[in-house]
N, C-alpha and C positions, 0 to 999 in steps of 0.2 A: 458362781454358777457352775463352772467347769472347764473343762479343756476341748475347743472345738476339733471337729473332723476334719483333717488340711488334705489338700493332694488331691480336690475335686475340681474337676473341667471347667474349666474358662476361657474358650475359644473368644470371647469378647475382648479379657482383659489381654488376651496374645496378641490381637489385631491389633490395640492403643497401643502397647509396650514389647514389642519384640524383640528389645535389647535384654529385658531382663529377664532372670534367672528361672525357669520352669511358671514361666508364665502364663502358660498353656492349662497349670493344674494350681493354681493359685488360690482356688478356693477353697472356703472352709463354710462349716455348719456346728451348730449345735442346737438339743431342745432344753427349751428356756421354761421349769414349769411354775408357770404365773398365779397358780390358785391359793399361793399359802401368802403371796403378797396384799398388802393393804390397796383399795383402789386409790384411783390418784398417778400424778405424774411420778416417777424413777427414770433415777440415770443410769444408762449404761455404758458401760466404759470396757472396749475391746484391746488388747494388746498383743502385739504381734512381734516375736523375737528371730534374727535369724542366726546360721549358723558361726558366725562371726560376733558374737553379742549385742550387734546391734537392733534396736526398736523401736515401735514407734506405735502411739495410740490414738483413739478416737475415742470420744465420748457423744453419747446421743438420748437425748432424755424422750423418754416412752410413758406412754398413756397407757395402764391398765385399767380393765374394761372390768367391773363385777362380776364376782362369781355368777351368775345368776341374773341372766336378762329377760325383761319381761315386756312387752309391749299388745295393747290393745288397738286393732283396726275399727273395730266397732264392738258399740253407736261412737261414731265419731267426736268430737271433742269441738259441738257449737253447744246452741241451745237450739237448734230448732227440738219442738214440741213431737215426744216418740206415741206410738198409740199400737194400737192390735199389739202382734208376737215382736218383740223387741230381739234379735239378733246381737249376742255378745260372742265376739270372735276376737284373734290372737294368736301371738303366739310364744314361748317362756325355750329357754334352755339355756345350757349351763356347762361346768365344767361335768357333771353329775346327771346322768337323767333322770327325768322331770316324770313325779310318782304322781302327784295329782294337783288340781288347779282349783280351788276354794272360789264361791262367789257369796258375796253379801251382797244385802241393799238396806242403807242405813244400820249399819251394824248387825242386823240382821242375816243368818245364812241361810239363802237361798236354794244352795244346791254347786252338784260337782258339777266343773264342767268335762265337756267331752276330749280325750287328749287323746296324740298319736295320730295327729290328721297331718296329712302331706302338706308341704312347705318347701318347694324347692327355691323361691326367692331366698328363702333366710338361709338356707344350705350355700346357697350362691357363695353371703356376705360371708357367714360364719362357719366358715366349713371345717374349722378345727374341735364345737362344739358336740356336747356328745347329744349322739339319738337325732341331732338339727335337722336331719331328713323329713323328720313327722314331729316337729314340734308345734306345731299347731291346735289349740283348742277353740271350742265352741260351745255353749249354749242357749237357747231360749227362755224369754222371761215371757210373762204375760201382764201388758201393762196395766190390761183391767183391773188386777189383783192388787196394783199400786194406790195408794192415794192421790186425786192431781194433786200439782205442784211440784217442787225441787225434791230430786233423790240423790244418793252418793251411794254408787255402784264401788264396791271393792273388790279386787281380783286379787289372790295369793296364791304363786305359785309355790310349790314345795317339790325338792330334789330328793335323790333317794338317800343324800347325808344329812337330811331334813334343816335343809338352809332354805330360808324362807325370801322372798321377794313380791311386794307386795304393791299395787297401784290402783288409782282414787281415778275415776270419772263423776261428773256432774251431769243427770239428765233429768229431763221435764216430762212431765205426763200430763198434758190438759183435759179440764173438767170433760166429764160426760155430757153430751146433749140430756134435755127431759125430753122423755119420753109419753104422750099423752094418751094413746091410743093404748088397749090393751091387750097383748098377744092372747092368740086361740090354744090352749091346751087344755086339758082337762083330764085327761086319764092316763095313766102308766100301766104300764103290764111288765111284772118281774118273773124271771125263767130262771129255773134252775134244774138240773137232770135228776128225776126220781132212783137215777142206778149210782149218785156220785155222793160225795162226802156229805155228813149230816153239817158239820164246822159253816157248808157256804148255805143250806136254810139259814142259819144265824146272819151271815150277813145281809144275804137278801131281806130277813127280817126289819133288819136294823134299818135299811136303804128305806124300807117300806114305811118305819115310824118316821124318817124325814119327810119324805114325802108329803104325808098327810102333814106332817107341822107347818107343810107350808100352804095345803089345800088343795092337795091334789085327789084323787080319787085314786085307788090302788087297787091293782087287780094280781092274785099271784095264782102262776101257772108251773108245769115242766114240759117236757118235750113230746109227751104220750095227749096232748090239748093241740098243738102246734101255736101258730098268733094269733093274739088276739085281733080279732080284725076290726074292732071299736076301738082301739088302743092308741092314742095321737102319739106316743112314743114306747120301747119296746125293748128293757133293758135285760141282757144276759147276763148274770154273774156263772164266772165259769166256766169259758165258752169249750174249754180244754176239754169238759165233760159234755154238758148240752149238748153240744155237736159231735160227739166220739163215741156215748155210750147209748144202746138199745134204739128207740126210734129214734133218737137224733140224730143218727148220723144220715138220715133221707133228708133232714131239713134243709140242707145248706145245697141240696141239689134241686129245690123247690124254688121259689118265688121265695123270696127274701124279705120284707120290709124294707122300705126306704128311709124310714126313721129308726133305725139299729142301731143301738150302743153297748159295744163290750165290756164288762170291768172284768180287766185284767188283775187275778189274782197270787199270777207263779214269774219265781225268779228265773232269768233267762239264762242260766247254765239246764236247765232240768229240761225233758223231754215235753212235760206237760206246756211250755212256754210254746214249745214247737208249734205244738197241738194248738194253744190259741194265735199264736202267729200268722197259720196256715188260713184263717177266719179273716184275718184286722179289714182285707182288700172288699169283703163284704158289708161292713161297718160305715154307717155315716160317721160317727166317734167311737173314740175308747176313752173308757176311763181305766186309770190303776191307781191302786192301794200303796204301790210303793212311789217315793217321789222321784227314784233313781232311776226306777224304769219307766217310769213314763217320762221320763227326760230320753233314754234311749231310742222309746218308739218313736217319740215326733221327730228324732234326729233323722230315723229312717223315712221320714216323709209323711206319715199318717196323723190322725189328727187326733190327739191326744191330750188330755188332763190329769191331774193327780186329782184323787178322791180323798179325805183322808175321812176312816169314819170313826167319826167325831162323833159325841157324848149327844143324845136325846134323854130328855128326863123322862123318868116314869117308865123307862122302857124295860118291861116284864121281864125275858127272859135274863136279863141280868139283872136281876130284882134280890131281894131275899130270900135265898133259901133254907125255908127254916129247917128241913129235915133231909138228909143225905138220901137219894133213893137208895134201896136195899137191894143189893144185886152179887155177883160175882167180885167186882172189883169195890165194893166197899162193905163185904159182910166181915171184914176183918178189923174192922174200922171199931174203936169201941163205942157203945152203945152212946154214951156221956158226948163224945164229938158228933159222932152224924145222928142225933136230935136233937141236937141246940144251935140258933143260929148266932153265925158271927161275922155277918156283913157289917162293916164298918169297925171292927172291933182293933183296938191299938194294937198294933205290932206285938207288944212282951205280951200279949193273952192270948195268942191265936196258936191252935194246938201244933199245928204241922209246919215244920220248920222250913221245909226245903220241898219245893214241887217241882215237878216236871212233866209234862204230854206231850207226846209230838212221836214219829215214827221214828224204828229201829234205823241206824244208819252208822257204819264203819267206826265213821269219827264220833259219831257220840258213845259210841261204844267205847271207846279207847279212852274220852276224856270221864266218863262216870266211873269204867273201871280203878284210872291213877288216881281219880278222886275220892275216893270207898274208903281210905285211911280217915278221909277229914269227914267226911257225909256218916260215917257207920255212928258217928258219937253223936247225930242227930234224928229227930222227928223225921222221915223222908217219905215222897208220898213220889213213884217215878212210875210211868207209864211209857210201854212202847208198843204204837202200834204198827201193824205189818204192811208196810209198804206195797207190797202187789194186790192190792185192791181194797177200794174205795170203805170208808167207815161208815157203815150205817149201822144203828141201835137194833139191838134184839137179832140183828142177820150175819153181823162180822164183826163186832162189839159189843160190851155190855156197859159202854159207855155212855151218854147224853149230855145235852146240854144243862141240867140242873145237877149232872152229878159235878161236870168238869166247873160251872161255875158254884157250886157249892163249896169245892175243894180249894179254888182258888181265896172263897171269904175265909179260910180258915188255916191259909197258910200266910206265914211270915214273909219269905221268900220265893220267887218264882223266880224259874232258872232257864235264861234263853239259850241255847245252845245252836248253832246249824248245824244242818246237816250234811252240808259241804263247805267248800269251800269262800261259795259266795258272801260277801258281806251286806247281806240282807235283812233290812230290818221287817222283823214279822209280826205286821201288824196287828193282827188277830189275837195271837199269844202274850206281847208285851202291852200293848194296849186296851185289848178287850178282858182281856183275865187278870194281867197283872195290874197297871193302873187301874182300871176302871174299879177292880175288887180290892183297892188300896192294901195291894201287896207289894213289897220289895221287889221291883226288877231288876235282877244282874244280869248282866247282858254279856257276850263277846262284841267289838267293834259290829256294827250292824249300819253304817252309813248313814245319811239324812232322812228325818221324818218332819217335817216342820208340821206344827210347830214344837213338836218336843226335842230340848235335847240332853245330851248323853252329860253325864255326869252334874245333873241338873232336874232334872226331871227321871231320870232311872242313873241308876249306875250301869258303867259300860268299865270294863277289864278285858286285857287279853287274856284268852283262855287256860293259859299254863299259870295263870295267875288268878283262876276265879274259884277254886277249890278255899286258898287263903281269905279272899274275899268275903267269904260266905261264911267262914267263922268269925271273921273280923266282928262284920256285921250281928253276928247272932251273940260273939261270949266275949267282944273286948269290954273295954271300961266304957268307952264313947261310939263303938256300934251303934245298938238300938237306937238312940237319941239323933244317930246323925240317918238312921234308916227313917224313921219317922218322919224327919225333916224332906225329906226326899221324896216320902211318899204323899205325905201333904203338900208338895207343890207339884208334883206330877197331875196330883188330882184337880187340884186349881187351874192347871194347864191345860188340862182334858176339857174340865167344865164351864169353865171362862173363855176361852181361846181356840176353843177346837168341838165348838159343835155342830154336828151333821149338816142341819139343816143353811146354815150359812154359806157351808161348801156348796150344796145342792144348788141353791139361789143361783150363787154365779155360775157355775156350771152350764144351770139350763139357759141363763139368758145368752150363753154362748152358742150354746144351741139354737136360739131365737133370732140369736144376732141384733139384741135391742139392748140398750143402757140399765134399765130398770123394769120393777112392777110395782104393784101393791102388796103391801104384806100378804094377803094372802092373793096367790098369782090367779087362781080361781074360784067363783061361788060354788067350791063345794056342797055348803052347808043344803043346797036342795038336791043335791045328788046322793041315793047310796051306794057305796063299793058293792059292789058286784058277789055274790058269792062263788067265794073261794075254793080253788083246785084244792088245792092241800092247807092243811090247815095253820093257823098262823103260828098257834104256841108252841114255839119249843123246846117246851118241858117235855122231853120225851122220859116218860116214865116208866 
């Protein structure tokens, strides 16, 4: 190990032994570094010589402890039966600190947990550990979303030498009561800002086809209408906008609805998050798109869900399009692609190799630039729009929704890039355009979306590595065949596993706060929707 420090103070051992020799400074020290050791017991053996060659040793066998300690407080380790919001807490640290904390359930990933929470008990015990002040994680589960009976929760924490430690709980989730009686709702009203992005019409679209799948009645508005006051529930998408731009920003100083639900659209590094932040305290719920952030917001106390929007059949504006609108950004396009459709068409036929939409931003700037050697020898179709202010058709774009999902049936590849530094998966782009339009999704790291995942359902690369990737893909020998494969279970994943209306279900009875309903939760069928503020299709032509 080495040669300890001698000649340090020892008033103790002076007081035993005052006969002998510098007794007063008797001691010694050394650091013993344990991390490269096997765990398990070791002996140590100290020896001490003095100036006369005499010596004399001690041996004392020592317990090393794993690199890498991990320990769960809850849910405790009985069987009693868990129910509502299941609380998974803990806490992991190491020689290394602790980069992020994995949860499964039944092999299954769940989602990250929350880390760098205070822990001064374990600081107590372990206080040679690194970061132990804030080792601490947490998340919430929702048991609803379990099947009853026996689960097996897995926790994996990971250091920043990516040493893994990993541990198994057993918990129970009992049956739902039946529910006999049949909750009162019947109409929704979806808001979106007439001055804000055309991209969240699409969603709100989308939200709007579950809906009715499940027999609701649907009413769509924006902010220049204010609420509907017939509306038993009254969702935002967007609140970032609705409430910031033109008449909405009077809303939120008005009489509010007590049945309000935000869906949370934007990553929380960006200001637009600020902006729906500033709203959540108004909200009976929020829903988000992303699974990471709405694990955040409930951590802050509010009551929140993930949405994922999942696959509706039949649903128009991601339909076939058979001819490219003719505009500014596709009059360069030849004639032969954008008037032939190629929605579903195999990856080797699809004219356009390499897509991209999304706004100008630093870092993408920097990575399409070093990419330009490998992208110049292909098909490429990249789009950037301008960041200070909102994308609407025919007024600050000559963009739409039948152009951008046209371009997507017709490319190969769709290329996720952020625009900072968040590892944000963006639901819209990889899921709405590139899966859904069975294109190749190459991603950078982008976090949890359940149910898809990465290098399974899209591919996911680091970005100084996704220039290679995308030729891989397009001109190796086993590319195509292995994109293909990829895009066909992505697609399975969407439309087996992840549709809308399933999400919606449980959502609203969370809302209801009841077990169940019937397939359809209301007798629509003798009500008509209302007519509509703005209109529903969004083929903006």
């Amino acid at each position: 190990i080495g040669v300890a420090e001698i000649g340090q103070l020892r008033p103790d051992v002076a007081a035993a032994y005052p006969n002998l020799a510098q007794s007063d400074r008797a001691g010694f020290s050394v650091l013993w570094d344990t991390t490269r050791l096997t765990q398990g017991q070791h002996t140590l053996t100290v020896r001490a010589e003095d100036l006369n060659g005499g010596f004399a040793e001690i041996a004392r066998t020592v317990e090393v402890e794993p690199l890498l300690l991990l320990d769960l407080d809850r849910p405790a380790p009985d069987t009693r039966p868990l129910s509502g919001f299941i609380k998974l807490s803990g806490w992991a640290a190491g020689a290394s600190p602790i980069v992020r904390v994995e949860v499964a359930c039944d092999a299954v990933p769940v989602g990250l947990a929350e880390i760098g929470l205070p822990r001064p008990d374990v600081a107590a015990c372990h206080p040679t550990l690194a970061a132990v002040e804030r080792s601490g994680f947490a998340m919430v589960l929702e048991a609803s979303l379990l099947a009853p009976g026996r689960h097996e929760l897995t926790v994996q924490a990971f250091d920043a030498r990516q040493r893994v430690k990993r541990m198994t709980r057993q918990i129970t989730v009992p049956a739902v009561r039946r529910l006999e009686r049949r909750p009162t709702c019947k109409r929704f009203a979806l808001y979106t800002s007439s001055l804000g992005n055309y991209f969240f019409n699409e969603i709100r679209d989308l939200l709007a086809a579950g809906l009715e799948q499940l027999g609701f009645v649907v009413e769509i508005r924006n902010e220049r209408y204010g609420f509907d006051e017939d509306a038993d529930w009254h969702v935002v998408i967007a609140p970032h906008e609705f409430f910031h731009l033109g008449a909405g920003r009077s809303l939120l100083s008005k009489h509010v609805p007590s049945q309000l639900i935000l869906l949370n659209t934007e990553q929380r590094s960006t200001p637009w998050f600020s902006l729906a932040y500033e709203c959540f305290w108004r909200a009976h719920s929020i829903w988000d798109i992303n699974y990471e952030s709405s694990l955040l917001i409930r951590s802050r106390g509010y009551a929140c869900s993930y949405l994922p929007l999942g696959y509706v059949p039949d649903f128009a504006p991601a339909g076939i399009v058979e001819e490219l609108p003719e505009h500014y950004g596709t009059c360069f396009v030849e004639p032969q692609i954008r008037g032939r459709a190629y929605a579903g068409a195999p990856f080797g036929e699809r004219p356009i190799d390499v897509m991209f939409i999304g706004h100008a931003s630093r870092r993408r700037d920097r990575f399409f630039a070093k990419a330009a050697q490998v992208l110049s020898r292909y098909r490429c179709y990249l789009h950037f729009s301008d960041l200070s202010r909102p994308v609407i058709p025919s007024l600050t774009t000559h963009m739409n929704t039948a152009t951008v999902v046209g371009l997507a049936q017709r490319s190969k590849i769709l290329v996720n890039v952020h625009h900072g530094e968040d590892r944000y998966f963006e639901w819209h782009r990889i899921v709405m355009l590139g899966i859904w339009q069975r294109a190749l999704v190459v991603s950078e790291p982008s976090g949890m979306a359940p149910p898809f995942r990465a290098g399974v359902d899209f591919v996911e690369t680091p970005l100084d590595e996704m220039a290679q990737a995308i030729d891989d893909y397009l001109s190796s020998a086993e590319g195509p065949r292995k994109a293909r494969e990829i895009i066909e279970r992505g697609f399975s994943t969407l439309t087996e596993s992840c549709r809308l209306k399933d999400a919606l279900r449980q959502l609203i009875l969370d809302l209801l706060n009841v077990p169940e309903f019937p397939e359809r939760f209301t007798d629509a069928s003798s009500e008509k929707p209302r007519a509509l503020k703005e209109p529903r299709s969004m083929r903006t032509r």
